[in-house]
C-alpha positions in Angstrom: 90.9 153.5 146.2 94.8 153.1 145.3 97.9 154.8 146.6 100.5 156.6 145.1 104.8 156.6 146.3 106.9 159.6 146.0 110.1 160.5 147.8 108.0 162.9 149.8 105.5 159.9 150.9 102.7 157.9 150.1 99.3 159.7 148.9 95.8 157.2 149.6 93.1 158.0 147.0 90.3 157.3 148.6 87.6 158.6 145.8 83.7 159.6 145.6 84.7 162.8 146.8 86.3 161.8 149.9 89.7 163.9 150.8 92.9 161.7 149.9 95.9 161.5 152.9 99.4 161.9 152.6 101.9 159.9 155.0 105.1 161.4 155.0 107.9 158.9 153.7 109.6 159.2 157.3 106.0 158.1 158.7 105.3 155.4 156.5 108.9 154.2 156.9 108.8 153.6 160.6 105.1 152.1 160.6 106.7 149.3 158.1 109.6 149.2 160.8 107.3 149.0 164.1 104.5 146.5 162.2 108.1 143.8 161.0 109.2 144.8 164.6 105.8 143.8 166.0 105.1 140.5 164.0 108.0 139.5 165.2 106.8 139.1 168.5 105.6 136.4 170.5 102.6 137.6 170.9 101.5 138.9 167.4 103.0 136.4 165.4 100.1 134.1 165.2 97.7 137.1 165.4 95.8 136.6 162.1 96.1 140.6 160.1 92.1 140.3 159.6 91.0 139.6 163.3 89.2 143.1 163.5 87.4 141.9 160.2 86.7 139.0 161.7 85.1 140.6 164.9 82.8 142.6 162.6 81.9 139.7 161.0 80.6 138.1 164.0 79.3 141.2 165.4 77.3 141.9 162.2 75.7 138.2 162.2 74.4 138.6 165.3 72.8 141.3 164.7 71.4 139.8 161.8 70.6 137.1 164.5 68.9 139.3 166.6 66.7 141.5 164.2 65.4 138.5 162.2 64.8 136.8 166.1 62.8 140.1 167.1 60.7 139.6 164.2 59.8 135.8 163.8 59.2 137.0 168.3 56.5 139.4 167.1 55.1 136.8 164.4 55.1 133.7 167.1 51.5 133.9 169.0 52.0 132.1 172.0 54.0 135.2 173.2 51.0 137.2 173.0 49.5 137.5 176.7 45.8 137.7 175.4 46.4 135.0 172.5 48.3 132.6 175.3 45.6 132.8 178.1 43.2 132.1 175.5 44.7 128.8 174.2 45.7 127.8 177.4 42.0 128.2 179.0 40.8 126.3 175.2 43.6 123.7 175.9 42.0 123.2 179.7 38.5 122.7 178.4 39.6 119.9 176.1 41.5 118.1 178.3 38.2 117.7 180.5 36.9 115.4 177.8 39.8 113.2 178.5 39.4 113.1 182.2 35.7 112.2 181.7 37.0 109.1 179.7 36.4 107.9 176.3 36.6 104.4 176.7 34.4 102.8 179.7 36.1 100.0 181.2 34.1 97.3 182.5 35.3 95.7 185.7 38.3 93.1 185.8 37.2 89.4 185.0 35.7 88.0 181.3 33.6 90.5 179.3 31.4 89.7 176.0 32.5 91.6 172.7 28.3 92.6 172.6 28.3 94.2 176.1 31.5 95.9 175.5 30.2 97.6 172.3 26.8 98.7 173.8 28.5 100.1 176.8 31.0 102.4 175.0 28.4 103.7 172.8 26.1 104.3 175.1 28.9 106.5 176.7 29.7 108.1 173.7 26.3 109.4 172.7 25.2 110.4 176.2 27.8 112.0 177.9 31.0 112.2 175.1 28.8 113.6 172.3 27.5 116.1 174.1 30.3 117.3 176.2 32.6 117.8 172.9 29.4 120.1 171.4 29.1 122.1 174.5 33.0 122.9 174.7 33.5 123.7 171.2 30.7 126.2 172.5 32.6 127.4 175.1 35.6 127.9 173.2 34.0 130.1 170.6 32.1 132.0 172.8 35.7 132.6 174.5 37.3 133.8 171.2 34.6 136.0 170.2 34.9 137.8 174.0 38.7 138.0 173.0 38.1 139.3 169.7 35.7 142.2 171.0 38.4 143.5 173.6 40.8 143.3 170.9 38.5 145.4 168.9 37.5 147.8 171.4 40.9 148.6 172.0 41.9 149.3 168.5 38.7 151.6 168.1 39.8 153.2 171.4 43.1 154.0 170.1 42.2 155.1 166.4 39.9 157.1 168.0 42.6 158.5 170.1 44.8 159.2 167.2 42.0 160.7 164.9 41.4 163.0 167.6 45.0 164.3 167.7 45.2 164.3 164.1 42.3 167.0 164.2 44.1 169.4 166.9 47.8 168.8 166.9 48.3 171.9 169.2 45.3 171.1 171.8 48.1 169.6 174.2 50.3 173.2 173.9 47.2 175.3 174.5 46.7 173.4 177.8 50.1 174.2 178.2 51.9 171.2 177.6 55.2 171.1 176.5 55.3 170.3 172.8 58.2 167.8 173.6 55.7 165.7 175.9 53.0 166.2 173.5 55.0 164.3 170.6 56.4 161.7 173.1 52.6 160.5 174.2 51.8 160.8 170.3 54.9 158.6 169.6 53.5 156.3 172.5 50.0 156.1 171.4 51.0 155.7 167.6 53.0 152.4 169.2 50.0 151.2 170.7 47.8 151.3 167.8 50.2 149.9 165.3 50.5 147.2 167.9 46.9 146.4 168.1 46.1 146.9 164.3 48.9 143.5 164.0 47.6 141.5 167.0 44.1 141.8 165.4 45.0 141.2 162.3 46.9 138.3 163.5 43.7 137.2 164.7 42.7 134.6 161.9 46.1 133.0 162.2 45.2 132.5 166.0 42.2 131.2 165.1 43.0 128.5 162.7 45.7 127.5 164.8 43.1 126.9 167.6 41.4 125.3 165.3 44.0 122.8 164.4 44.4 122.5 168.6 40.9 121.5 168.7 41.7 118.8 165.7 44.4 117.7 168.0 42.7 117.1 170.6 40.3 114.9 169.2 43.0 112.9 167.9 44.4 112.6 171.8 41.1 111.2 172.6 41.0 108.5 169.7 44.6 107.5 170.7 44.0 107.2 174.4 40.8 105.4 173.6 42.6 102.7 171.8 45.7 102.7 174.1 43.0 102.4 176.9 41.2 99.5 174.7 44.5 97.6 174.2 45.4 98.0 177.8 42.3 96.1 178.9 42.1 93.5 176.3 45.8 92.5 177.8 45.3 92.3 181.5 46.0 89.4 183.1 42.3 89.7 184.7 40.3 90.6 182.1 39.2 87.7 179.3 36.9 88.3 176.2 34.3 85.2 176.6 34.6 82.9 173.6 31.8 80.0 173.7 33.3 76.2 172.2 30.3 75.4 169.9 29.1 72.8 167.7 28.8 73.2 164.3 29.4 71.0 161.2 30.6 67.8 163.3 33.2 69.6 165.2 33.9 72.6 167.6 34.3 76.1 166.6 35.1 79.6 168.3 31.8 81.8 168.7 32.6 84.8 168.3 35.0 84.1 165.5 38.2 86.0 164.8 37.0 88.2 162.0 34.0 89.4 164.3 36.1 90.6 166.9 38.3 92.1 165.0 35.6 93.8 163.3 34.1 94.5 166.8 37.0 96.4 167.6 37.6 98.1 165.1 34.2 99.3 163.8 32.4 98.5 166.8 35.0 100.7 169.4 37.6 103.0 167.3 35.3 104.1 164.2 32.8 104.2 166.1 34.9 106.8 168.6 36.1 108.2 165.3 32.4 108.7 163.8 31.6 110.8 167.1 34.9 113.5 166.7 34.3 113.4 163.1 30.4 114.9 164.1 31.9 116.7 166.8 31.1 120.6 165.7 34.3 122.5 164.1 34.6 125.9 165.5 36.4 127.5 162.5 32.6 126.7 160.6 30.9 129.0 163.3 29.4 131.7 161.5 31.2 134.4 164.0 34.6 132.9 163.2 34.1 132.7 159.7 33.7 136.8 160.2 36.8 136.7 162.3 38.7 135.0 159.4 37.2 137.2 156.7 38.0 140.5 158.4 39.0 140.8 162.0 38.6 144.6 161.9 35.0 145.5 160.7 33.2 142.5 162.0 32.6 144.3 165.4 28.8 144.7 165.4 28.6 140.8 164.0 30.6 139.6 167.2 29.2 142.2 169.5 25.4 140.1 168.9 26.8 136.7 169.0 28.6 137.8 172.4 24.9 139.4 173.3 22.6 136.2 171.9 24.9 134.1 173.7 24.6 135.7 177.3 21.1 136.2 177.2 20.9 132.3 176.4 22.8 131.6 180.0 20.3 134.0 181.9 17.4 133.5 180.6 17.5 129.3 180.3 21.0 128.5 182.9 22.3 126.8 180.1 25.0 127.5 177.4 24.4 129.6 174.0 24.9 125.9 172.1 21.1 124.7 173.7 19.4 127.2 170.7 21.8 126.3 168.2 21.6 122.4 168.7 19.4 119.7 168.0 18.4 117.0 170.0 21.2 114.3 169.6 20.2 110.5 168.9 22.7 107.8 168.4 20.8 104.7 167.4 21.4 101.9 169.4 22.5 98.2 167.7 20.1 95.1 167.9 21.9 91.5 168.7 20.8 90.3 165.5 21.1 86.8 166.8 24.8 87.1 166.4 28.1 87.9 167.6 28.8 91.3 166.6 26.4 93.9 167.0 24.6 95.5 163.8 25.6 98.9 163.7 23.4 100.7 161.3 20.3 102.3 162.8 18.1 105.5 162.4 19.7 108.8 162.6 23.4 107.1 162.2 25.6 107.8 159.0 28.0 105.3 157.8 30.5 105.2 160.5 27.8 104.7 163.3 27.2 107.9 164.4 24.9 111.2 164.7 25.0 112.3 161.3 24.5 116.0 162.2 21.9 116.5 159.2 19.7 118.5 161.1 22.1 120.2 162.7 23.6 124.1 162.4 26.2 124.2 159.7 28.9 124.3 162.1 27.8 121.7 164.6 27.4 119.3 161.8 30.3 117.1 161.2 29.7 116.5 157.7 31.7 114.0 155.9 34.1 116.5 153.9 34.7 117.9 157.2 36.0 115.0 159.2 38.6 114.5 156.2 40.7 116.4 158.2 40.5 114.1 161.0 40.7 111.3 158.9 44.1 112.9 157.6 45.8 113.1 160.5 44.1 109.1 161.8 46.0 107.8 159.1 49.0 109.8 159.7 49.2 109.0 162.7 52.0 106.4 164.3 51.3 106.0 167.7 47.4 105.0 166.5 48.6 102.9 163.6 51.1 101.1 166.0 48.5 100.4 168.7 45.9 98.8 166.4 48.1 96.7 164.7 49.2 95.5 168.2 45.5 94.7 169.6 44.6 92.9 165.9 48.2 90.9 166.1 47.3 89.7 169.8 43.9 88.6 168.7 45.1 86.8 165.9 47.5 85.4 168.0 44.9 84.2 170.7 42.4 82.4 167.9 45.7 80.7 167.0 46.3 79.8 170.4 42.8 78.7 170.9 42.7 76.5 167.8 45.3 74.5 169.8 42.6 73.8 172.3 40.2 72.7 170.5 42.5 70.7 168.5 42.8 68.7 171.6 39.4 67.7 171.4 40.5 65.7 168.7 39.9 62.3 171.6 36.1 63.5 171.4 35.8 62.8 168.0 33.5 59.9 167.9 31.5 61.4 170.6 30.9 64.9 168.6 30.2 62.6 166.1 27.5 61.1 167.4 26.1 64.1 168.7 26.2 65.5 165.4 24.0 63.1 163.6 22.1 61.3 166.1 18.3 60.4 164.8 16.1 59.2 167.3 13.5 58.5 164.5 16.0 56.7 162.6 17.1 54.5 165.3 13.5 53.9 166.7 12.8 52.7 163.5 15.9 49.7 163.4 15.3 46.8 165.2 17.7 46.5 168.1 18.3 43.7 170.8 18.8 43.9 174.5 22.1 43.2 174.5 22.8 46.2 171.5 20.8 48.4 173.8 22.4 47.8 176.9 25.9 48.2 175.1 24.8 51.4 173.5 23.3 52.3 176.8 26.7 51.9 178.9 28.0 53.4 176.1 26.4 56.7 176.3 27.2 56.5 180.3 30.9 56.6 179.2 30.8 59.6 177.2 28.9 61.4 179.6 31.2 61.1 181.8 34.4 61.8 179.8 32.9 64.7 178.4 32.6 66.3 181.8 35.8 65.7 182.6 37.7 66.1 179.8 37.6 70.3 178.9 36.9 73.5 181.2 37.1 76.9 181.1 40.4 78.1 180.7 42.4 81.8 179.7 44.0 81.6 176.3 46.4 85.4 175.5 43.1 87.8 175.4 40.5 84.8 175.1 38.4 83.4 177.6 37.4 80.0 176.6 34.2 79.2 177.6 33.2 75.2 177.4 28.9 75.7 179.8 27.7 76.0 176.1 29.5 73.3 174.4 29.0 70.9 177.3 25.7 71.4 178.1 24.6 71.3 174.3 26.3 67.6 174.2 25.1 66.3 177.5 21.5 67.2 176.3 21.6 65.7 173.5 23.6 62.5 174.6 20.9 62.3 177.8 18.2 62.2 174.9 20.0 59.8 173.0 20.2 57.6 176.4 16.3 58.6 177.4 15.3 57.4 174.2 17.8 53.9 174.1 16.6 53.3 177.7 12.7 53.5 177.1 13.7 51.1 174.1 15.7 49.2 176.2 12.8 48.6 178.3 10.4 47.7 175.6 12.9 45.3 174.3 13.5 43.3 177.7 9.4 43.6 178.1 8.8 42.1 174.9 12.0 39.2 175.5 10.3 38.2 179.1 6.8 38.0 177.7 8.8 35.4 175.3 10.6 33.5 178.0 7.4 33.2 179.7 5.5 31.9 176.9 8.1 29.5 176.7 8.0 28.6 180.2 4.3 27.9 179.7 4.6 26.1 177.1 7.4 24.0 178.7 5.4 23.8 181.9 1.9 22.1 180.2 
């Protein structure tokens, strides 16, 4: 484009074809005149000579705005009706496992790291275990209802359109107006392109539900351990630690590294081995056709839908009672110990079902639960809360090490305890006077060792002394059974003297 001056005008070129214009030299002479005139203005001398450009500037970004918004709308699917119901109704179901409770809580006072343990997995693998396998049953046997009325409605509406495609003049010879005829062809041509994209949307749905599900399990690890810490810190509660002997002096029973271990394999892996076992939905062999190919899987999901209704009328139970084995968790032995030992039958290595006999998609194998494992370590809030409870009992051994540093006046006394020998001091020969000094003795310490310690709360500890004390006083009231019944034979033997002597003195 480009312009040309003459002393009749000005002539704009405009080009491709398009007719130029001529402004007469008069015209364009009083436009210059009238835009100085203007600019000079108030009003239009700040007015910026591209403001319309502007305008269609902003005008064309948002509809840019809007068209690329109508599209990522069509792509999101929570704002599908059908999809939302369905993850809302899956979402429901799982947050029922949390209500039934994943960590049992004994009641408030001192607890023992053994009882805790068998109570939480006996939870776990009666009522947790099985109430995870029968929702991820429920959930799939939702989708596959919500994958056969997507499908019947896209058959319904190809149908529908192959039918019009036969006999596009059936509506006019029923005397219907061909204008009406091409608007409900229009209409219907809408509703099938629709449904042809929400069902092929259908295996992003799904693994999307699938990662809801993952979620979800996470949820219940983290309010497990958030429960856990909660518990260990109450003011009320107390893990029972007994004060025994042991190499001449007083140690912690259970120790530290057990009850950290006790917590964190014992309780959380434990939790973590039964969602890692817990069945994965997107392993189902009826999603696994859903992911393959939403469209021609009808029939497959059709008998899945069919197998698992006549499962609930025939039996009153769910479709997952034909599909799953009888789940055993093996239970721990004490093993004379502390901390429980957690290997038994039946139990893989993070002390749980290990699904082997189980269908493919109700056995959490081990390559499946690295997904779970993924998002455990990834995890803040869980990282943050364990590191807490292992800091507090670290910090409450180190508290308690105090204590039993103050046992420090005892010394002699464990001592003693330690290596008495009642052989060994049977066979020494002892006077009265020794006995009766190692006799009061004895009396002494008895009594200052059941006054000197009791029970007593230290951070999450409970301190426990009945064992420590009752183990010394049984073996000091040996020590003083055994001096006494010496002490006896010692002043029987010294009065059979004296009276010889007397006898003698006496003749």
């Amino acid at each position: 484009m480009y312009c040309t001056m003459s002393a009749t005008g000005v002539v704009q070129v405009l080009g491709n074809g398009v007719p130029s214009t001529h402004t007469s030299l008069g015209r364009w002479v009083r436009d210059a005149f009238m835009f100085k005139l203007f600019r000079g203005l108030t009003a239009f001398k700040q007015l910026w000579m591209g403001h319309s450009f502007n305008r269609w500037c902003s005008n064309t970004r948002q509809a840019r705005y809007q068209r690329h918004k109508q599209q990522v709308e069509e792509q999101l699917l929570h704002l599908r009706p059908h999809y939302l119901k369905t993850l809302m109704d899956c979402r429901a179901k799982l947050a029922a496992i949390q209500s039934a409770g994943t960590l049992v809580v004994p009641p408030p006072g001192p607890y023992k790291l053994d009882a805790l343990i068998d109570m939480q997995q006996e939870h776990r693998a009666s009522i947790i275990a099985p109430l995870l396998s029968r929702t991820a049953a429920g959930i799939v046997l939702e989708v596959e209802q919500l994958a056969s009325r997507m499908q019947r409605a896209y058959q319904g509406l190809a149908h529908d359109m192959q039918e019009h495609l036969k006999d596009p003049s059936a509506g006019a010879a029923r005397g219907i107006s061909p204008v009406k005829v091409q608007a409900e062809h229009h209409a219907m041509s809408v509703r099938h392109s629709a449904a042809l994209h929400d069902l092929q949307r259908l295996p992003a749905f799904l693994r999307l539900l699938g990662l809801q599900v993952m979620q979800s399990y996470l949820d219940l690890l983290v309010d497990a351990v958030g429960r856990l810490k909660a518990h260990a810190e109450a003011a009320s509660n107390g893990l029972v630690v007994d004060l025994l002997l042991a190499g001449g002096g007083v140690t912690l029973s259970p120790t530290m590294e057990e009850v950290l271990k006790g917590f964190s394999q014992g309780i959380i892996e434990h939790l973590a081995g039964v969602l890692k076992a817990a069945p994965r939905i997107l392993k189902h062999p009826s999603m696994k056709a859903l992911l393959g190919d939403p469209i021609t899987s009808t029939s497959l999901i059709a008998s899945f839908i069919a197998k698992g209704s006549r499962i609930d009328s025939s039996s009153g139970g769910s479709m997952l009672s034909e599909w799953q084995p009888a789940v055993h968790y093996g239970g721990h032995g004490s093993g004379g110990g502390s901390f429980p030992d957690l290997p038994a039958a039946r139990r893989g290595a993070s002390g749980c079902w290990d699904g082997k006999d189980a269908a493919p998609w109700l056995a959490g194998r081990q390559e499946e639960g690295g997904q779970l494992l993924l998002m455990m370590v990834g995890d803040r809030s869980l990282g943050t809360l364990r590191r807490h409870i292992d800091q507090q009992v670290m910090r409450s051994y180190r508290e308690a090490s105090v204590v039993t540093d103050t046992l420090s006046d005892l010394n002699l006394l464990l001592h003693f305890a330690h290596v008495w020998d009642a052989n060994s001091y049977k066979a020494k020969q002892h006077t009265v006077a020794e006995l009766r000094r190692d006799t009061m003795l004895l009396r002494e310490w008895q009594a200052q060792l059941q006054v000197a310690i009791d029970n007593q709360p230290v951070g999450l500890l409970q301190l426990q002394t009945t064992v420590l004390k009752t183990t010394y006083m049984q073996r000091l009231a040996s020590a003083q059974a055994t001096i006494s019944m010496l002490l006896v034979s010692a002043a029987r033997r010294e009065g059979q003297v004296v009276l010889a002597q007397l006898h003698s003195i006496t003749k």
